[in-house]
C-alpha positions, 0 to 999 in steps of 0.5 A: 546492453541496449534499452529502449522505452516507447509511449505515445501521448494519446496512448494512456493505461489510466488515470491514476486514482492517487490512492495507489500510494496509499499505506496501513496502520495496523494495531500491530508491534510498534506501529501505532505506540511508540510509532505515530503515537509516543506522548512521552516523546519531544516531538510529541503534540498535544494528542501524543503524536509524533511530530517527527513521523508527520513529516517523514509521512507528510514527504511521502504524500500518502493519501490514504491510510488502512486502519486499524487492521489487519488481522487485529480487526478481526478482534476489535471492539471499536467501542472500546477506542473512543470515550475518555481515555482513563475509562478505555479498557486494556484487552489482549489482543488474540491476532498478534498476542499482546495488550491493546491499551486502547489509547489511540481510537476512533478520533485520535486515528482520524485527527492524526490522518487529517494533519498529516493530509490522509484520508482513513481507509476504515476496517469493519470487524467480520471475524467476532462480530457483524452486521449490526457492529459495523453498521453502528460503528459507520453511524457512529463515524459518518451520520450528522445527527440526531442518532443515538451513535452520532450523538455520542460521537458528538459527547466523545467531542467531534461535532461533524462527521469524519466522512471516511470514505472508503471502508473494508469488510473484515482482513483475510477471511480466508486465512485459518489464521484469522479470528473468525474464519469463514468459508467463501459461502459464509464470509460472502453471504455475511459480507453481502447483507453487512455492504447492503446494510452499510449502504442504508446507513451511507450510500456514498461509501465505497466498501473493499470485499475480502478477496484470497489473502495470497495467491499461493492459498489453495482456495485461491481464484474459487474463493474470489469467484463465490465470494463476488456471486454473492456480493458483486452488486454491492460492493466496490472493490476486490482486495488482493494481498501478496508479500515478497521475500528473498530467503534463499539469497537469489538475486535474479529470481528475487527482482522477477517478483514483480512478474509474479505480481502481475500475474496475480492481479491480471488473475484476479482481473480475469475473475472478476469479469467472469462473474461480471458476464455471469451475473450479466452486470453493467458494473465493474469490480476493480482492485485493491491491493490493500496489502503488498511489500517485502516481509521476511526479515524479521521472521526468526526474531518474531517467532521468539517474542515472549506474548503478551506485551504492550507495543513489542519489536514485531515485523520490523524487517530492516531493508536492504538495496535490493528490497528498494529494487524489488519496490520500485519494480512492484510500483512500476506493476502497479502502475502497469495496471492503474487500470483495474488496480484503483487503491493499493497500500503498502503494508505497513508505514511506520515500524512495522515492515515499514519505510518509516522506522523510530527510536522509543524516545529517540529519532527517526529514520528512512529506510532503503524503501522510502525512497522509490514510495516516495518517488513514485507518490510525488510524481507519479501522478497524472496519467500512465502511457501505455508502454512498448518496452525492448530489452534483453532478457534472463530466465531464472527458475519460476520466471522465463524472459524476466526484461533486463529493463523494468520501466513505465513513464507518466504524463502530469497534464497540469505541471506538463510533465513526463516522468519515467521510472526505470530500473536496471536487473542487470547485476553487471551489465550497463543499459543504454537507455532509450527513450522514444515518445510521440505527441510531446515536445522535450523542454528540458529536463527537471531532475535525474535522480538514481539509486545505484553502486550500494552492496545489495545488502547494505541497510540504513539505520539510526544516523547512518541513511547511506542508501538513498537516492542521488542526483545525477545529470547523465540524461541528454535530449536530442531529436526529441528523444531522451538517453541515459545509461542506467547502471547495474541494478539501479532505480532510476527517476527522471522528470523531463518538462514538455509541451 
């Protein structure tokens, strides 16, 4: 089959708010004891940290990190984070039914995201607590001094503010799960005076409002529609999570997910600007996808741990070929609305459905999905050009006219760079790949790097990486356009220099 991906220079989507890659902490299974955080560890610095997951981190230039939840945000009592460590309690934790021991807080969290160059992306509790708490907790983090909670800060050893930027107002207030559930008029009202609040404190922050917690919820659209009346003049963004799975072994229905994602963010988009012209407002609500991934793995094994532990095994999907397909996809969706979608994180980071997996007192790994994150964070920065995509297509039940070819290019104005991410549906069939640009002059080509030939369902594991990328030299350029073959069900990166 024949491919063909068309851009011209001066035709950009967006510039890219490198938040996109952004990821999540959660207090949640292994993510944060025995994830970032083992002082028993070899690797392990002064703080009790990882320095082993620094720099699987570090590789995959996450600029911000969401924490500390996450359903466990709807619980939190941050008090009980900061101060010595011997005098924090150990509570149980009633979002995933274990013991939160409390040694990893406040300034741990902070200190471990400055050294590994994040910025923190910081939760305020709307599920057991309010106003008053939130805005406590971001005097507490953000006020210079003189205040009593900036002044403890600086008892609890942090001169100088921790200057998050960027906080959330509460997890999935939607969800009946949820501790402190709300209705759209009870979370909207109490999120509205909580931002205006905020606000007072700090008026350079940027707050991220709670929209529906997955498409398929039945409030989904009229939540987000009350919500932002009530909120819209104070807030930022509007967050969208969505999970995505392959229980019932459909291959092809399995890598049109991305469509689904697409849709439900060009859904939200359109939300968001009715209450804008409703409202009669000059200001524009963009999104944050603070939560999307592939979770389905380790469902069975979740729904038989025993309640009540400190750090259990839970969420710990292992990823196949086919889910590093279906991320690359999903980053290229993203891309596709840089536009609207400003910040996105991919849920989680480490451990806990995860590309980032380690041994309690042992090693760590990658798993098939660090792979396209990492490709797509590191050079898919710049500006993302408008795309003209000609593919053949497929059908498959719930999706019409799924393209063969996935495929988006960036421009990096600063290193004069074209990078194309692309990915091959086909589970058969060769794409001859065209790609065709005005405005640009092709110098050379930097790199081809390609994920292809693996059984779908092959893993990673502790000192067995088999799935990973490969370089390749396939890409030739002449007369100013680019060709390559793309094999069957493949991820394919390529960085052309110009002019």
């Amino acid at each position: 089959m024949k491919a063909k991906l068309r851009v011209q220079r001066h035709q950009k989507i967006s510039e890219i708010d490198e938040r996109l890659y952004g990821s999540f902490i959660e207090h949640l299974g292994r993510a944060v004891y025995n994830g970032i955080y083992e002082p028993t560890h070899e690797t392990a610095d002064a703080e009790g940290f990882r320095n082993d997951v620094k720099q699987l981190v570090k590789e995959l230039n996450v600029p911000l990190v969401r924490y500390p939840g996450g359903n466990f945000v709807s619980g939190y009592k941050w008090e009980d984070s900061v101060g010595p460590k011997e005098n924090r309690p150990r509570k149980v934790d009633l979002a995933w039914r274990t013991i939160e021991t409390n040694q990893v807080g406040v300034h741990e969290f902070a200190k471990w995201a400055k050294e590994v160059d994040t910025e923190v992306n910081m939760a305020v509790n709307l599920g057991t607590r309010g106003i008053q708490e939130a805005m406590e907790l971001l005097e507490y983090c953000n006020f210079e001094g003189g205040t009593y909670w900036s002044d403890l800060r600086k008892e609890h050893g942090t001169e100088k503010p921790f200057g998050f930027k960027t906080w959330c107002l509460g997890n999935e207030m939607d969800g009946p799960w949820q501790i402190g559930h709300k209705t759209a008029e009870e979370y909207g009202r109490l999120a509205a005076e909580t931002a205006k609040a905020m606000k007072l404190v700090d008026d350079s922050i940027e707050l991220v409002v709670c929209g529906s917690s997955s498409s398929k919820m039945p409030t989904f659209g009229d939540w987000e529609r009350v919500v932002l009346e009530h909120t819209y003049e104070y807030v930022d963004y509007l967050s969208l999570h969505c999970y995505y799975g392959n229980p019932e072994n459909n291959l092809g229905n399995y890598l049109a997910q991305s469509l689904d994602m697409d849709q439900f963010i060009k859904t939200v988009v359109s939300i968001c600007d009715y209450v804008k012209v409703k409202k009669g407002s000059d200001k524009q609500i963009n999104l944050s996808f603070d939560e999307w991934n592939v979770w389905y793995h380790s469902n069975e094994q979740d729904a038989a741990m025993e309640p009540w532990q400190i750090a259990p095994p839970l969420l710990e999907d292992i990823y196949n070929f086919e889910d590093a397909l279906l991320i690359g996809c999903l980053l290229i969706t993203l891309l596709k609305n840089s536009d609207r979608v400003k910040i996105a994180c991919l849920a989680q980071l480490v451990n806990v459905i995860a590309p980032i997996m380690t041994e309690n007192d042992g090693e760590t790994w990658k798993q098939t999905i660090f792979y396209p994150f990492m490709h797509v964070s590191n050079h898919g920065r710049g500006v993302v050009l408008t795309p003209s995509v000609e593919s053949d297509s497929y059908s498959v039940e719930g999706f019409k006219h799924v393209p063969y070819l996935e495929s988006i290019a960036t421009y990096n104005e600063e290193k004069s760079e074209l990078v194309i991410f692309a990915v091959n549906r086909s589970q058969e069939e060769i794409l001859e790949f065209v790609f065709e640009q005005e405005g640009f002059e092709f110098e050379s080509i930097i790199e081809e790097t390609v994920m292809e030939g693996f059984d779908v369902k092959a893993t990673n594991g502790a000192g067995a990486e088999v799935v990973k990328p490969s370089a390749v030299q396939k890409a030739t350029i002449a007369d100013n356009h680019l060709t390559t073959s793309l094999s069957p069900l493949s991820w394919n990166v390529i960085r052309v220099k110009v002019k």
